[in-house]
Rosetta silent file (secondary structure, phi, psi, omega in degrees, C-alpha in Angstrom):
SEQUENCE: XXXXXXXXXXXXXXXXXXXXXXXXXXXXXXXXXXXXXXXXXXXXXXXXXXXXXXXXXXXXXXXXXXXXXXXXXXXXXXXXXXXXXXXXXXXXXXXXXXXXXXXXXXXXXXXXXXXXXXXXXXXXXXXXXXXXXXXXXXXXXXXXXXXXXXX
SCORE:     score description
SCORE:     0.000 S_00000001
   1 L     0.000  130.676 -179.826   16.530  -53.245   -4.678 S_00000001
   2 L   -68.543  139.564  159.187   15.289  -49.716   -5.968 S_00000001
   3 L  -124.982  141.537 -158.925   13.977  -49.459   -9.331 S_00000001
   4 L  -100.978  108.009  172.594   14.678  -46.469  -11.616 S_00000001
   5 L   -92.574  114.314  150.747   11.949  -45.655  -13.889 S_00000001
   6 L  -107.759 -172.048 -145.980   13.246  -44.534  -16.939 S_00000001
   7 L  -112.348  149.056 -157.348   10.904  -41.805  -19.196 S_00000001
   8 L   -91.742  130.164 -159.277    9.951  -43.515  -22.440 S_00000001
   9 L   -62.894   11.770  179.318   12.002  -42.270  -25.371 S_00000001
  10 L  -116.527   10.577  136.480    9.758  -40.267  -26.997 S_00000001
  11 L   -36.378  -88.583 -176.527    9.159  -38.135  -24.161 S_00000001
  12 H   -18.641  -82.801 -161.480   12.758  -36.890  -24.671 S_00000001
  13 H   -47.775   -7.887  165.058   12.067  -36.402  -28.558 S_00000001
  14 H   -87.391  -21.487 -174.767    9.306  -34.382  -27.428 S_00000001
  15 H   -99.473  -41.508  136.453   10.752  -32.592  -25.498 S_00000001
  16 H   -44.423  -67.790 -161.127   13.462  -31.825  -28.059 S_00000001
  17 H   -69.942  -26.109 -179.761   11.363  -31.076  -30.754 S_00000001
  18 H   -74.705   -5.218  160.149    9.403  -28.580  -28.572 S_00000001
  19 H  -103.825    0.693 -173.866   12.796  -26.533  -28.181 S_00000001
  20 H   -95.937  -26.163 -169.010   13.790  -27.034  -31.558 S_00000001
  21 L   -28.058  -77.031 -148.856    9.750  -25.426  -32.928 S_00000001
  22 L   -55.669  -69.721  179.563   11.419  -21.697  -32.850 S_00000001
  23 H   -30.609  -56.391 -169.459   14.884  -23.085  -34.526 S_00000001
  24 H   -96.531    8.581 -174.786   12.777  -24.698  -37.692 S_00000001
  25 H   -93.602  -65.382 -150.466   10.280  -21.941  -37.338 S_00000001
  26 H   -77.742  -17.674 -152.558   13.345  -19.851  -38.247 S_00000001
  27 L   -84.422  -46.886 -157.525   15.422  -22.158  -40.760 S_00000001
  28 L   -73.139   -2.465 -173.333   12.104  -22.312  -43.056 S_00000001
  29 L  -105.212    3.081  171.196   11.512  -18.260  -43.247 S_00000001
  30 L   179.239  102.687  164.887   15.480  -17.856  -44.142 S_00000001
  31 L   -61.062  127.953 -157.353   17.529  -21.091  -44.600 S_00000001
  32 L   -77.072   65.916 -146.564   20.770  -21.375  -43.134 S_00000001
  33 L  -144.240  126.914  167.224   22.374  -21.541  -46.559 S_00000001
  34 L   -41.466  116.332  179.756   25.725  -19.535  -47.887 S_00000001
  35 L   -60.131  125.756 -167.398   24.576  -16.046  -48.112 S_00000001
  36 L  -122.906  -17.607  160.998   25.041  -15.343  -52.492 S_00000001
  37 L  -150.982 -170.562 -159.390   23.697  -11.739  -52.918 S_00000001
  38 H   -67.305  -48.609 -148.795   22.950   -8.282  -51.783 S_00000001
  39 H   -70.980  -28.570 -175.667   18.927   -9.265  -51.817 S_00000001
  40 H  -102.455  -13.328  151.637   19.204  -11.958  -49.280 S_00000001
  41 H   -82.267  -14.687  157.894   21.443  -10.399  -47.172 S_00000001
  42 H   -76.250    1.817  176.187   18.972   -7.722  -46.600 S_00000001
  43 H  -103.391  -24.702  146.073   16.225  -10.299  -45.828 S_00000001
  44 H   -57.199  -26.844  160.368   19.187  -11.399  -43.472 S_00000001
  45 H   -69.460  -18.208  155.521   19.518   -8.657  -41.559 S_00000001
  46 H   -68.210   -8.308  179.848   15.472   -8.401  -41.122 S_00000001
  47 H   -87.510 -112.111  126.642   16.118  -12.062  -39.582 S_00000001
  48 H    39.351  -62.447 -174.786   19.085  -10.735  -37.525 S_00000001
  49 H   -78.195  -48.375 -152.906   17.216   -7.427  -36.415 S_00000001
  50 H   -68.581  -57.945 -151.883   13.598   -9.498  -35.395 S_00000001
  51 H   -82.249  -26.760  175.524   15.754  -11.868  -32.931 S_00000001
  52 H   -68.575  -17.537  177.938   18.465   -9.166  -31.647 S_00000001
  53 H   -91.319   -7.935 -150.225   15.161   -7.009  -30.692 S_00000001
  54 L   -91.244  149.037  148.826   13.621   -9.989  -28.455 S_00000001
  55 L   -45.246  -54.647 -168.728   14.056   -9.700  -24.816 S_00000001
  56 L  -122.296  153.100  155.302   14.868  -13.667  -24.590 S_00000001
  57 L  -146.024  160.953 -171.986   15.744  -15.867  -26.758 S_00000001
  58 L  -101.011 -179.082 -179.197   15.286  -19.743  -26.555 S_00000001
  59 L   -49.163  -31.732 -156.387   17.801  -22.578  -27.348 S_00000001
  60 L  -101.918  -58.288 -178.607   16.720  -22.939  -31.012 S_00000001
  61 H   -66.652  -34.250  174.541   16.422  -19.321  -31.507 S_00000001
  62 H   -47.484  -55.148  177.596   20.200  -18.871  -30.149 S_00000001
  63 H   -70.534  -37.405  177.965   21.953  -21.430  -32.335 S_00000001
  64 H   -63.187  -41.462 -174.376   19.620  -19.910  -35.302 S_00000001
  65 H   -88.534  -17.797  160.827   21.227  -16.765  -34.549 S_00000001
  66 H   -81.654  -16.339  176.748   24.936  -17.791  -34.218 S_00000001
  67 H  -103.732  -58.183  178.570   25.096  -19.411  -37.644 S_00000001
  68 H   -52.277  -34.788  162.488   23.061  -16.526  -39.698 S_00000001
  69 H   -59.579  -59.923  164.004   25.720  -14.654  -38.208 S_00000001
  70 H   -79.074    4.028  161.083   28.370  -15.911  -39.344 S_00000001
  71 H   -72.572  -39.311  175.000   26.956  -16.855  -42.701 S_00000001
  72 H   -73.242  -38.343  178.156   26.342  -12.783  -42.981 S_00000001
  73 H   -59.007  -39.919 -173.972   30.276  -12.105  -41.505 S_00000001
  74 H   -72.058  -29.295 -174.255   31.448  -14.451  -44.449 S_00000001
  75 H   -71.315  -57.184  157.617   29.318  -12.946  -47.024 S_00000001
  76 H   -55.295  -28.259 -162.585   30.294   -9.501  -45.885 S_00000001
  77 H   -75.158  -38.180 -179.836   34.077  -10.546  -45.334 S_00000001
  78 H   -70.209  -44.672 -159.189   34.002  -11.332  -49.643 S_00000001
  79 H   -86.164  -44.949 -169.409   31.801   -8.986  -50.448 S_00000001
  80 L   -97.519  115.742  136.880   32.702   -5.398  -48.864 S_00000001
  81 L   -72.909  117.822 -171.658   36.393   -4.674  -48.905 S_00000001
  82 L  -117.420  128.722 -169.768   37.709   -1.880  -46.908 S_00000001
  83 L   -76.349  148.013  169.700   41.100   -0.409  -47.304 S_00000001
  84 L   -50.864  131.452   91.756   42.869    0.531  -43.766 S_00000001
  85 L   -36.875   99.372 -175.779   42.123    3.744  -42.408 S_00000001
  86 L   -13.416  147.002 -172.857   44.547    6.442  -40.529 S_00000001
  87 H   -86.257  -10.596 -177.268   44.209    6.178  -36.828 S_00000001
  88 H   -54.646  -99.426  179.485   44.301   10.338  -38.002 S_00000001
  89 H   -29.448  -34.514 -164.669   40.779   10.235  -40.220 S_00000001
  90 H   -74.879  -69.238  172.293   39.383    7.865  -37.685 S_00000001
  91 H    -6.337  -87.802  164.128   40.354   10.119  -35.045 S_00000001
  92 H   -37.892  -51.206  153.297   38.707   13.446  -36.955 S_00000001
  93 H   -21.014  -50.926 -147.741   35.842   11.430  -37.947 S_00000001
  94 H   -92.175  -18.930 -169.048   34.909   10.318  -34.374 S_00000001
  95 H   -77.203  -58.327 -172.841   35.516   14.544  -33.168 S_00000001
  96 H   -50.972  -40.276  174.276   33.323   15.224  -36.147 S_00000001
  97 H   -73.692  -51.578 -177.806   30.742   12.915  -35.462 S_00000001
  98 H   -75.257  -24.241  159.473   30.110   13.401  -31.770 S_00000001
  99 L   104.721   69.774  122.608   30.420   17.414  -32.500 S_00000001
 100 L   -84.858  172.439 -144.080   33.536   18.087  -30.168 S_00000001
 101 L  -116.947  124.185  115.889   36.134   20.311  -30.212 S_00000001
 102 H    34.970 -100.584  174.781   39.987   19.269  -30.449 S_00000001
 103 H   -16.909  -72.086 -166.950   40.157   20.828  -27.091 S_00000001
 104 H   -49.801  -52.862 -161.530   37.581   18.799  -25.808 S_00000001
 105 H   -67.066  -40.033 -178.190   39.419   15.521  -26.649 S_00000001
 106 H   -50.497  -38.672 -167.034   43.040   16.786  -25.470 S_00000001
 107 H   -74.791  -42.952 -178.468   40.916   17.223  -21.931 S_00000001
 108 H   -56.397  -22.044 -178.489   39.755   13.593  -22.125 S_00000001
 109 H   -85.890  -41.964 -149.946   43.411   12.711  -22.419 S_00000001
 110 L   119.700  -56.199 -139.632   45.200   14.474  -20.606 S_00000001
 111 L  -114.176  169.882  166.932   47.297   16.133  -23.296 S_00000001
 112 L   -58.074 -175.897  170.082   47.578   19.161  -24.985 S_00000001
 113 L   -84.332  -40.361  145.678   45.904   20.444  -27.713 S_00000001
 114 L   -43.962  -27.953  170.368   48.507   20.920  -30.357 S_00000001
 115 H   -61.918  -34.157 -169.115   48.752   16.865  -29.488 S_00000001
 116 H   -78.837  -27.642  171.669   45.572   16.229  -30.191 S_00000001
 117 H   -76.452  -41.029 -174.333   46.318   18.333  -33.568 S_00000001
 118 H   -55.765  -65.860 -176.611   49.290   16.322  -34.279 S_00000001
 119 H   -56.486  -51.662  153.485   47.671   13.421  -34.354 S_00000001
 120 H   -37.902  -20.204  140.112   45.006   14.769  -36.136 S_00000001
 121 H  -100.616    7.790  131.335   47.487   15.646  -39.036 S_00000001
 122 L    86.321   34.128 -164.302   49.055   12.487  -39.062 S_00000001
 123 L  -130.491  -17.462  174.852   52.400   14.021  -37.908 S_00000001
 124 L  -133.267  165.384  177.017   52.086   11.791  -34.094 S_00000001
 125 L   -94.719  151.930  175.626   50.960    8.398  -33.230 S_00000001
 126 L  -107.333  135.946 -171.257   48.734    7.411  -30.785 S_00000001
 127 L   -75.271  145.933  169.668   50.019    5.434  -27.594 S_00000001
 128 H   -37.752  -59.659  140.645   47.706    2.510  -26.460 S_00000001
 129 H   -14.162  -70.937  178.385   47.392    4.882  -23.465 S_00000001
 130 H   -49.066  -73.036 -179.744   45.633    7.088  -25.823 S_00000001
 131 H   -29.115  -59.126 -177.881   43.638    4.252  -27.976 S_00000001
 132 H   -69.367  -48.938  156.465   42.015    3.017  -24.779 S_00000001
 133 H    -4.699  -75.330 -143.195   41.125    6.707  -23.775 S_00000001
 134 H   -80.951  -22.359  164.113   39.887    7.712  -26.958 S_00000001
 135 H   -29.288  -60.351 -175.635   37.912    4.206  -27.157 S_00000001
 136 H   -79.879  -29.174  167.332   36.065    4.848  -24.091 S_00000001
 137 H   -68.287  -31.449  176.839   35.323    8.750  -24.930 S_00000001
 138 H  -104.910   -9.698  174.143   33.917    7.794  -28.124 S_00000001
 139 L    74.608   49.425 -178.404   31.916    4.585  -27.042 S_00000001
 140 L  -120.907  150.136  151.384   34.375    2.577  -29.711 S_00000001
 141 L   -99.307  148.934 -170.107   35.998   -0.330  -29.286 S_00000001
 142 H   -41.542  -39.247 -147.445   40.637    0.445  -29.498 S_00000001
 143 H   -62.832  -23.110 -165.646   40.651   -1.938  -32.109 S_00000001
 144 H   -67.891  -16.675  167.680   38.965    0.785  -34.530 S_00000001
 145 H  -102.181    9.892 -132.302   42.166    2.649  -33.959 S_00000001
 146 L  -115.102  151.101  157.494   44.269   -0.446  -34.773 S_00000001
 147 L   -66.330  161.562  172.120   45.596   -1.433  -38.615 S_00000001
 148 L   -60.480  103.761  135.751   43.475   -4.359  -40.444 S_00000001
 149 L     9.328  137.342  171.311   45.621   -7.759  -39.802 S_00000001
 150 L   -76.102  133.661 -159.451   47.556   -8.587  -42.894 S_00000001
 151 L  -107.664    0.000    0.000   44.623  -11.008  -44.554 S_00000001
């Protein structure tokens, strides 16, 4: 009869705690605690930028970084309200930003130029067709052309 050596349990817990180091490294320089003002969400987002610049991240650091996220999404989701914005203004915005021309977008489409106006004065809609287009031409993702979900 074979016998199965098993590894004495605090091997394991060692072996835990040495993937956990980084995790409790991270908890004690910004605790994983409902974000309550402007000042500590900027020392969250210096948390949030240090591990989003790392090449790797480990097991510890990963989980650390999925919960400070969404403690900063909840904090933001209370704190900053944003009223919906025209798929128009977004539109003009995104021409404005990247420095193009009207033209130039109607060519990315497909369509004319007066379309490209229309929509841009908030007199035509944009087809999904379109959305995904102008999505990928502007390095956006469609939903940015989409209304806010009724809350």
């Amino acid at each position: 009869m074979a016998v199965t050596k098993k590894a004495h349990p605090s091997v394991k817990i060692a072996n835990v705690s040495a993937r956990a180091v980084k995790y409790f490294e991270l908890v004690g320089r910004f605790p994983l605690m409902p974000i309550e003002s402007d000042k500590k969400l900027r020392a969250a987002y210096v948390v949030l930028d240090e591990l989003h610049l790392k090449p790797r991240l480990d097991a510890g650091e990963k989980a650390y970084l999925a919960v400070l996220g969404k403690l900063v999404g909840e904090y933001e989701k209370e704190r900053f309200q944003f009223d919906d914005v025209s798929e128009a203004d977004i539109l003009e915005t995104l021409i404005e930003a990247k420095g193009v021309s009207q033209a130039d977008v109607a060519r990315c489409l497909g369509v004319s130029e007066p379309t490209i106006s229309s929509i841009v004065n908030g007199t035509r809609s944009l087809g999904k067709k379109h959305i995904v287009a102008l999505a990928d031409y502007f390095g956006v993702s469609p939903a940015v052309f989409l209304p806010k979900a009724a809350s």
